[in-house]
N, CA, C and O atoms as a GROMACS GRO file, in nm:
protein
  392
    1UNK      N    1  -2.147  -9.295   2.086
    1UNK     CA    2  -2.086  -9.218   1.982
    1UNK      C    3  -1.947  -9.271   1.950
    1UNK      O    4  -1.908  -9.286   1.834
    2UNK      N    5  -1.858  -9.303   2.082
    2UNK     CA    6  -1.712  -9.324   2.000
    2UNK      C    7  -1.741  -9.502   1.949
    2UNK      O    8  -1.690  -9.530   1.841
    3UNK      N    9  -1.817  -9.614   2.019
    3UNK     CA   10  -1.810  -9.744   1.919
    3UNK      C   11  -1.882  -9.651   1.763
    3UNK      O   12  -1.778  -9.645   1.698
    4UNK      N   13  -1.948  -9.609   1.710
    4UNK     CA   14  -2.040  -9.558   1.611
    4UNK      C   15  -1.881  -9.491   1.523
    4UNK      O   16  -1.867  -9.500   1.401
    5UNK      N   17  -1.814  -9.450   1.584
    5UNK     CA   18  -1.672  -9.343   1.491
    5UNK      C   19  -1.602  -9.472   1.500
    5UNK      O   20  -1.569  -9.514   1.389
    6UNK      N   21  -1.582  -9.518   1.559
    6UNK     CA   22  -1.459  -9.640   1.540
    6UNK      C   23  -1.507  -9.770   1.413
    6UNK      O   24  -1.427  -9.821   1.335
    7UNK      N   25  -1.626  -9.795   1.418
    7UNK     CA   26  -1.695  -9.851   1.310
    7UNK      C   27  -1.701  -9.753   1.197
    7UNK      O   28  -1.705  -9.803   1.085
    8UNK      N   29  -1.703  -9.650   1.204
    8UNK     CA   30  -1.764  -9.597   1.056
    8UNK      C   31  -1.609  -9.573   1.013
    8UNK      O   32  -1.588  -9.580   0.892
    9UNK      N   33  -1.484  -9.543   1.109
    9UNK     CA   34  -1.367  -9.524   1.024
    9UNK      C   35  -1.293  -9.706   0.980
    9UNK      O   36  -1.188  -9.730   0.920
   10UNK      N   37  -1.373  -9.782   1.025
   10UNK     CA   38  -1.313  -9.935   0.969
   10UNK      C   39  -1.374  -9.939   0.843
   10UNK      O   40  -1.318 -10.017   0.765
   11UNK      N   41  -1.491  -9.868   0.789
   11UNK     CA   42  -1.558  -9.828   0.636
   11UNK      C   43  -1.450  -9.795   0.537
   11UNK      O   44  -1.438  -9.846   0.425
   12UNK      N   45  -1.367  -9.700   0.593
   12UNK     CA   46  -1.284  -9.607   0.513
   12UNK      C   47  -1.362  -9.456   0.452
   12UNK      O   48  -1.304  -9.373   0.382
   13UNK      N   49  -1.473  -9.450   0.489
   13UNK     CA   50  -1.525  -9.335   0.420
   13UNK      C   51  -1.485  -9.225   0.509
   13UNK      O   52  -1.488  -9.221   0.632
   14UNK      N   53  -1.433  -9.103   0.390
   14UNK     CA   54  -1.447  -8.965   0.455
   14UNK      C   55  -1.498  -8.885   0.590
   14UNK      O   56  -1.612  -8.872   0.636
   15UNK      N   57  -1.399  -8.848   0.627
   15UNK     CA   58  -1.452  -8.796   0.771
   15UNK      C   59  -1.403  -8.660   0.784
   15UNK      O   60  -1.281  -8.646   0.770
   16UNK      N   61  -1.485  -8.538   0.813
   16UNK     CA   62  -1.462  -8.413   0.837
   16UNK      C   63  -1.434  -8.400   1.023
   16UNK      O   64  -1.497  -8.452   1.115
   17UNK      N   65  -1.317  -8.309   1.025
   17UNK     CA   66  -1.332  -8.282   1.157
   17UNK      C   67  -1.283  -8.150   1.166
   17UNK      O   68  -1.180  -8.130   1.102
   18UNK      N   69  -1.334  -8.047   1.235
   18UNK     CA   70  -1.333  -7.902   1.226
   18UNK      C   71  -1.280  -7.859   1.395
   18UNK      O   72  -1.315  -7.923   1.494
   19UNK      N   73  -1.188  -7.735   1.398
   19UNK     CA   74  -1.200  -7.729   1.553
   19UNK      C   75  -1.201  -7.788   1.678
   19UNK      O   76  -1.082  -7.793   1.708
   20UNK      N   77  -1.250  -7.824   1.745
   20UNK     CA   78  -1.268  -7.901   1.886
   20UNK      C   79  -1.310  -8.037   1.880
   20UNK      O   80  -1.316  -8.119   1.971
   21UNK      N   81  -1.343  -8.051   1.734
   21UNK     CA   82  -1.432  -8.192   1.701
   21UNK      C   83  -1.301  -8.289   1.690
   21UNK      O   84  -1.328  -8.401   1.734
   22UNK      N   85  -1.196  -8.279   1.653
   22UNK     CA   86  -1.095  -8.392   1.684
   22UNK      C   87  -1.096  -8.459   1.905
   22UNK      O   88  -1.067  -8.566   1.959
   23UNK      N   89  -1.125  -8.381   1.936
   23UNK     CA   90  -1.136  -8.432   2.070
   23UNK      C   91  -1.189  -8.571   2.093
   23UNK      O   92  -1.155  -8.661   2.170
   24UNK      N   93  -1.296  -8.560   1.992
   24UNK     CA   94  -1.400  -8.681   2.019
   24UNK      C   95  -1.320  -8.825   1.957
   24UNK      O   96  -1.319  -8.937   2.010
   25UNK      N   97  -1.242  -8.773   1.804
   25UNK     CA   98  -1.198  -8.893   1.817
   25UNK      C   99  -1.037  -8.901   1.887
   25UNK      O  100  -0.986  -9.010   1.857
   26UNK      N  101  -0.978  -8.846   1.940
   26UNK     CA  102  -0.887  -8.869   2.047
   26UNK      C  103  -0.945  -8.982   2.159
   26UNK      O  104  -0.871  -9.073   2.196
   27UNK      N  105  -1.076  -8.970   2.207
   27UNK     CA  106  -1.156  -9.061   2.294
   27UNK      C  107  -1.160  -9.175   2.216
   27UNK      O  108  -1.112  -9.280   2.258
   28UNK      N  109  -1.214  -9.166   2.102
   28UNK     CA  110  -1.215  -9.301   2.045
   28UNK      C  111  -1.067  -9.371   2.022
   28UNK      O  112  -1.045  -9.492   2.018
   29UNK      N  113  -0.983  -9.275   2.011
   29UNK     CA  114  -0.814  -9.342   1.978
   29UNK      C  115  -0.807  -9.373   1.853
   29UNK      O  116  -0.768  -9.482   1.813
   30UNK      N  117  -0.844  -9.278   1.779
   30UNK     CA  118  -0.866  -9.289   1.636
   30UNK      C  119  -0.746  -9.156   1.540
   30UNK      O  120  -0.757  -9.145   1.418
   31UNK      N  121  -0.668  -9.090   1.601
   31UNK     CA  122  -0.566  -9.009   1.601
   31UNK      C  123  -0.405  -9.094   1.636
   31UNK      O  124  -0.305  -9.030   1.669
   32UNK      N  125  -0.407  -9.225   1.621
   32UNK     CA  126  -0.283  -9.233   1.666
   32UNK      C  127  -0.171  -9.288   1.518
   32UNK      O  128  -0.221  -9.380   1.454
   33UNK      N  129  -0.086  -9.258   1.486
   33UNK     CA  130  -0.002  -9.226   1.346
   33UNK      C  131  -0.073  -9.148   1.267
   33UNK      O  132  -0.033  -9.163   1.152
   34UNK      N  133  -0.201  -9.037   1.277
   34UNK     CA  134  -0.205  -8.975   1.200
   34UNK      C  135  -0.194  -8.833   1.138
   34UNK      O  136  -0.137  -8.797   1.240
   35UNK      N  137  -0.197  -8.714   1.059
   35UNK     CA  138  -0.149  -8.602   1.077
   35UNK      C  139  -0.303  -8.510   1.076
   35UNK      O  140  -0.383  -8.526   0.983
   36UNK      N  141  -0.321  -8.444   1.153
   36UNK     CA  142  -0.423  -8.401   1.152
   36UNK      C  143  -0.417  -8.216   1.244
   36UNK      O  144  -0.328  -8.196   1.327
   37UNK      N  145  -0.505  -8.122   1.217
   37UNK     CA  146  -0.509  -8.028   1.286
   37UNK      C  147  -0.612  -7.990   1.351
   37UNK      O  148  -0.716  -8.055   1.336
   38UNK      N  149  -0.612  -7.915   1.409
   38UNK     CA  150  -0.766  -7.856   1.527
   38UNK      C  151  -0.692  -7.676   1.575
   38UNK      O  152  -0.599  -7.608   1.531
   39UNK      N  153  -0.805  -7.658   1.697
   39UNK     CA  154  -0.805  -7.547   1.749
   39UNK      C  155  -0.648  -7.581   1.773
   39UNK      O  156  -0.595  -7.691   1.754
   40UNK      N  157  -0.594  -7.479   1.812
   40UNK     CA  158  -0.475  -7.491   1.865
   40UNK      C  159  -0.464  -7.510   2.010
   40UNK      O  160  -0.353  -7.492   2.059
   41UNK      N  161  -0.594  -7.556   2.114
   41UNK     CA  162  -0.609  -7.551   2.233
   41UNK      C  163  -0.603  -7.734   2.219
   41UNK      O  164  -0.617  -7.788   2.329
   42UNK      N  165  -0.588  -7.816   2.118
   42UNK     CA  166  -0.650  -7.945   2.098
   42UNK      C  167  -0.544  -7.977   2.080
   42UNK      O  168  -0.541  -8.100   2.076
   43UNK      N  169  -0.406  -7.915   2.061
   43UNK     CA  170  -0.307  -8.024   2.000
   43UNK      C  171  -0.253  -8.122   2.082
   43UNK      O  172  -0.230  -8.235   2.041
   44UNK      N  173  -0.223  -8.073   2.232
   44UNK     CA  174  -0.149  -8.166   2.308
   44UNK      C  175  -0.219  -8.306   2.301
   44UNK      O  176  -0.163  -8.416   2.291
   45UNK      N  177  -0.387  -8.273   2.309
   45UNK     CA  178  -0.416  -8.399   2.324
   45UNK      C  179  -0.400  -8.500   2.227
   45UNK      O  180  -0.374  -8.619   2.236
   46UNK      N  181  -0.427  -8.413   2.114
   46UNK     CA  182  -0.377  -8.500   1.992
   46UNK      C  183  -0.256  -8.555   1.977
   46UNK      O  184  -0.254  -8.676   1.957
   47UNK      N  185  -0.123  -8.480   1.983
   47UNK     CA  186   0.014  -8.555   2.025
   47UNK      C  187   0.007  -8.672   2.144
   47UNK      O  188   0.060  -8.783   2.137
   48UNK      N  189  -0.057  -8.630   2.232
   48UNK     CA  190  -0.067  -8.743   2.362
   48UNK      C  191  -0.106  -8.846   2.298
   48UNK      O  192  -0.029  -8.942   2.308
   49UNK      N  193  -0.246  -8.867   2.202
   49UNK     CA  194  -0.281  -8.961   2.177
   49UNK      C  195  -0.211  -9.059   2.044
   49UNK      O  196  -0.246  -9.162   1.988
   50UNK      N  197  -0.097  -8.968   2.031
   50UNK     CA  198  -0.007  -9.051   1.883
   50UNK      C  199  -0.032  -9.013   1.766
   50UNK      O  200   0.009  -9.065   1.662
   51UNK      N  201  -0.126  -8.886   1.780
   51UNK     CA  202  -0.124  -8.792   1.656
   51UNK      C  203   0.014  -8.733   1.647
   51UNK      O  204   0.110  -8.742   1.724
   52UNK      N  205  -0.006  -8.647   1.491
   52UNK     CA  206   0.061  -8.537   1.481
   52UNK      C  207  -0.036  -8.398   1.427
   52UNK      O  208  -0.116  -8.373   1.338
   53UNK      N  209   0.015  -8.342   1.518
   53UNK     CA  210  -0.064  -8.204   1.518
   53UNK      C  211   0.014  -8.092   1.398
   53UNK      O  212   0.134  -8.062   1.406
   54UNK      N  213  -0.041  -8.060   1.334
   54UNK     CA  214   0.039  -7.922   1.238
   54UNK      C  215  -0.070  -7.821   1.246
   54UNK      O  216  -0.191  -7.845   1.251
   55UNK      N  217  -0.007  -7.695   1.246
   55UNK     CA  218  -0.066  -7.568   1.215
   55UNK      C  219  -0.083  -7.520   1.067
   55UNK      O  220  -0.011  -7.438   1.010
   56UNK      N  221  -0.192  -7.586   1.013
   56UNK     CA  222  -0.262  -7.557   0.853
   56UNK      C  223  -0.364  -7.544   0.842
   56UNK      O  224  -0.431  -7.575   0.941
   57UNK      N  225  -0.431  -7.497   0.730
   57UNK     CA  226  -0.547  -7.445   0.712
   57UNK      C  227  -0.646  -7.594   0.704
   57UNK      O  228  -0.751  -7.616   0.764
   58UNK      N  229  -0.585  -7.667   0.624
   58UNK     CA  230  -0.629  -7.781   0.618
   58UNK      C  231  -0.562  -7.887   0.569
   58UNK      O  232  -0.482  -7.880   0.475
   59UNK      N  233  -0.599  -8.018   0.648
   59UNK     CA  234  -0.507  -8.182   0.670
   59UNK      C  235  -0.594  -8.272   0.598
   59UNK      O  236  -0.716  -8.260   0.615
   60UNK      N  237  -0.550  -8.364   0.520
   60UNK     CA  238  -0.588  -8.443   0.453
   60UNK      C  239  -0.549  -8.574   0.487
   60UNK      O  240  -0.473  -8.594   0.392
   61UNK      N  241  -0.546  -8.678   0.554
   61UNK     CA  242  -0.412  -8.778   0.591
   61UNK      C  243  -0.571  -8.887   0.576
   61UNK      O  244  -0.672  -8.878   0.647
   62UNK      N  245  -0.547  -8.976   0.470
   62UNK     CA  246  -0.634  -9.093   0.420
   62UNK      C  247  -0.735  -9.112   0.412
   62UNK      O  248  -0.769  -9.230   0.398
   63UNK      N  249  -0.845  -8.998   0.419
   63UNK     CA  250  -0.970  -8.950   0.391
   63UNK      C  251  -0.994  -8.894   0.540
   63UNK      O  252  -1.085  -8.966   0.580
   64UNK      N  253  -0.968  -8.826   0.620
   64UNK     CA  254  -0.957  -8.792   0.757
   64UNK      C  255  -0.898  -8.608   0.717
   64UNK      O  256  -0.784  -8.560   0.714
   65UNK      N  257  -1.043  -8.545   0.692
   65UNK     CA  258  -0.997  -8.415   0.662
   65UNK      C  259  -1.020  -8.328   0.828
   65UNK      O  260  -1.073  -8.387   0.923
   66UNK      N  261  -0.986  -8.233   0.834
   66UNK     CA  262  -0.946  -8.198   0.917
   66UNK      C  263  -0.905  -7.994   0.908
   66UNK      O  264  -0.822  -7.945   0.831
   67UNK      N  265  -1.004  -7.903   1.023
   67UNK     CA  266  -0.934  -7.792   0.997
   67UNK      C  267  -0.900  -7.737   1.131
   67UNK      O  268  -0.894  -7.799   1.237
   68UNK      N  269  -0.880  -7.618   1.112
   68UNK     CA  270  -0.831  -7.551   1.290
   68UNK      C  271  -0.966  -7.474   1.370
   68UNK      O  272  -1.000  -7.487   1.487
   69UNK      N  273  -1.043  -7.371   1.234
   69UNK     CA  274  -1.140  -7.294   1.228
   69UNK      C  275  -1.255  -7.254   1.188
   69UNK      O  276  -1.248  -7.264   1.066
   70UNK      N  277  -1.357  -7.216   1.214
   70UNK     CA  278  -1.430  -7.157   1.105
   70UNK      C  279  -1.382  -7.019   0.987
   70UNK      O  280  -1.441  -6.981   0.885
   71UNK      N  281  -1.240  -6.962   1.058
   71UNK     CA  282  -1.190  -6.917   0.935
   71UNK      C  283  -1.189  -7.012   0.824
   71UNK      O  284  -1.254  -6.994   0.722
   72UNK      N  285  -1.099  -7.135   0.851
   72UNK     CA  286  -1.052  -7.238   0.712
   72UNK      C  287  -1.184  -7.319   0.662
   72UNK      O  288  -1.173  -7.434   0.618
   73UNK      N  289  -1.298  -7.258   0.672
   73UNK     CA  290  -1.376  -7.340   0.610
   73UNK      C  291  -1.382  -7.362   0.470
   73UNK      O  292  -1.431  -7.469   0.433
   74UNK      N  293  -1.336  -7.274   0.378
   74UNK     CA  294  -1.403  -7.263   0.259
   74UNK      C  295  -1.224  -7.390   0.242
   74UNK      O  296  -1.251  -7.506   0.210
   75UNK      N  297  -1.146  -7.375   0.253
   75UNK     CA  298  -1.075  -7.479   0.235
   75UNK      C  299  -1.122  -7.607   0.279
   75UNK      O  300  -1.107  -7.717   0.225
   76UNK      N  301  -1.176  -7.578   0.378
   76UNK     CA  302  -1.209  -7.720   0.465
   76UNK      C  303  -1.338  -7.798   0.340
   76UNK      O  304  -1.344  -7.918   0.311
   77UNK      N  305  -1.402  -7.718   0.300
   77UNK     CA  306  -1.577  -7.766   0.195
   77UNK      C  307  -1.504  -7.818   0.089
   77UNK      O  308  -1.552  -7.920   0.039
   78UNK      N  309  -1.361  -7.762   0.021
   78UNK     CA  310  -1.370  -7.827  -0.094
   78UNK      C  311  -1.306  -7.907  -0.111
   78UNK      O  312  -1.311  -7.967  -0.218
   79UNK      N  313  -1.177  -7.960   0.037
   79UNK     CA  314  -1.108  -8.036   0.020
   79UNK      C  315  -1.200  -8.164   0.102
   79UNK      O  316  -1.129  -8.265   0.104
   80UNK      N  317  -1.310  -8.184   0.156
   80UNK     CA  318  -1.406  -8.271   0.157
   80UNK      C  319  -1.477  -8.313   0.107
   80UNK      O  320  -1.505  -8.431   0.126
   81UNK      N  321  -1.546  -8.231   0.011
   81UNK     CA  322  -1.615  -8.212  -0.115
   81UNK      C  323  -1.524  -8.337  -0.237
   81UNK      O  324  -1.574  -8.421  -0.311
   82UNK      N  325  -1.398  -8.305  -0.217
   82UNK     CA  326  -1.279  -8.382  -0.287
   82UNK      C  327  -1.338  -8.508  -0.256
   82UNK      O  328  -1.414  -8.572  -0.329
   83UNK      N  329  -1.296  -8.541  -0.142
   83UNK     CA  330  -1.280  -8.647  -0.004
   83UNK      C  331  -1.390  -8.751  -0.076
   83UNK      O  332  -1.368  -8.848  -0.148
   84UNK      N  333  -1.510  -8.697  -0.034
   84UNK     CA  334  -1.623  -8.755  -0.050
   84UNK      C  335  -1.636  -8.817  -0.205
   84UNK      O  336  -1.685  -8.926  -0.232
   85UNK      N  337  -1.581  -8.718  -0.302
   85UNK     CA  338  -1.583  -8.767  -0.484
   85UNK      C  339  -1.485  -8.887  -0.520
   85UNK      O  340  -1.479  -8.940  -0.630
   86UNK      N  341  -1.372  -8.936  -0.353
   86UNK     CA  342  -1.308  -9.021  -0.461
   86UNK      C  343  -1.374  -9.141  -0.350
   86UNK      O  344  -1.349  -9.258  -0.381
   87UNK      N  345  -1.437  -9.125  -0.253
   87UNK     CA  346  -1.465  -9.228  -0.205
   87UNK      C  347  -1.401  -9.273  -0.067
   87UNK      O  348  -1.342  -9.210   0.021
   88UNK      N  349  -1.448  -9.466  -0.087
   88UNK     CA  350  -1.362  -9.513   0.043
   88UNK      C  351  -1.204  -9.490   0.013
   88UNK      O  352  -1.164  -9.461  -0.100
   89UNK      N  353  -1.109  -9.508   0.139
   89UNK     CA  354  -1.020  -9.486   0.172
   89UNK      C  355  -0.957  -9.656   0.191
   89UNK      O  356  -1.022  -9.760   0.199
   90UNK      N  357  -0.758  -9.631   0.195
   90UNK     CA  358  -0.756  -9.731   0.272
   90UNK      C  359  -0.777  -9.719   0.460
   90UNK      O  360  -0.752  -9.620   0.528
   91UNK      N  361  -0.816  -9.822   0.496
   91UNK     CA  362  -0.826  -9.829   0.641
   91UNK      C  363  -0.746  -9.785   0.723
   91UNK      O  364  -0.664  -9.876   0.710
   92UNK      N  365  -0.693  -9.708   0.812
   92UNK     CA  366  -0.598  -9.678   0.887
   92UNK      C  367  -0.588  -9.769   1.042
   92UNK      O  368  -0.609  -9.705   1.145
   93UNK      N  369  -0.563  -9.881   1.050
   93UNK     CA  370  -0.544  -9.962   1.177
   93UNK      C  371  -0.414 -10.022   1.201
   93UNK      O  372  -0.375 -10.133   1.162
   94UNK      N  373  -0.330  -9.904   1.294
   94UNK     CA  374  -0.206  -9.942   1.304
   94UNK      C  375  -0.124 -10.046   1.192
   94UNK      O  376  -0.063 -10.147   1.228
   95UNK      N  377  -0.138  -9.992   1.034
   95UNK     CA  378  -0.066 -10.025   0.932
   95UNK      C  379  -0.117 -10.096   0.889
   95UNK      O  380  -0.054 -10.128   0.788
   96UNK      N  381  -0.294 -10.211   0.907
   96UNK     CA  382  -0.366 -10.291   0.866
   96UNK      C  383  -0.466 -10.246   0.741
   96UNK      O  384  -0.547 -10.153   0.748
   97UNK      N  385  -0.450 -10.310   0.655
   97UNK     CA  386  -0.577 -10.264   0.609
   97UNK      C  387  -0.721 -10.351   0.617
   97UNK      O  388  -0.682 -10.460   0.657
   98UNK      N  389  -0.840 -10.358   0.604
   98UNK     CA  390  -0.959 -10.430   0.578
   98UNK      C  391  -0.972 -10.431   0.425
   98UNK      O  392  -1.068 -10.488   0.372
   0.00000   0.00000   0.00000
């Protein structure tokens, strides 16, 4: 699973992550310069890993959407919904692009 996320974010395409699901890419090391949110039980790891963690309904940072809850969903659907309509992204690799 994390080679499979580390390849699909060198694509640039849209990626939803809801709740606890940023964990996974913390493993992959796919959170580091970027701004992103989760449960609020998830942030340290996310700061540890060179994220930045904020408390919002919903994070947008280069097609890498992102919410805290299943409260913020209906934010979370349409700002992915977005995500997905404009496409690939640039690449996020420590300031590289592909």
């Amino acid at each position: 699973m994390i080679s499979f996320l580390q390849e699909f974010f060198k694509t640039g395409k849209p990626v939803g992550v809801i709740c606890h699901g940023p964990w996974t890419l913390v493993e992959a090391d796919l959170v580091r310069g970027r701004t992103l949110t989760s449960y609020p039980s998830v942030q340290t790891d996310i700061r540890n890993a060179g994220g930045n963690w904020v408390d919002q309904e919903v994070v947008t940072d280069e097609g890498l959407v992102s919410s805290r809850n299943p409260d913020d969903l209906p934010a979370f659907c349409a700002k992915i919904v977005e995500e997905f309509a404009e496409g690939a992204h640039q690449v996020h690799d420590e300031g590289a692009t592909v």
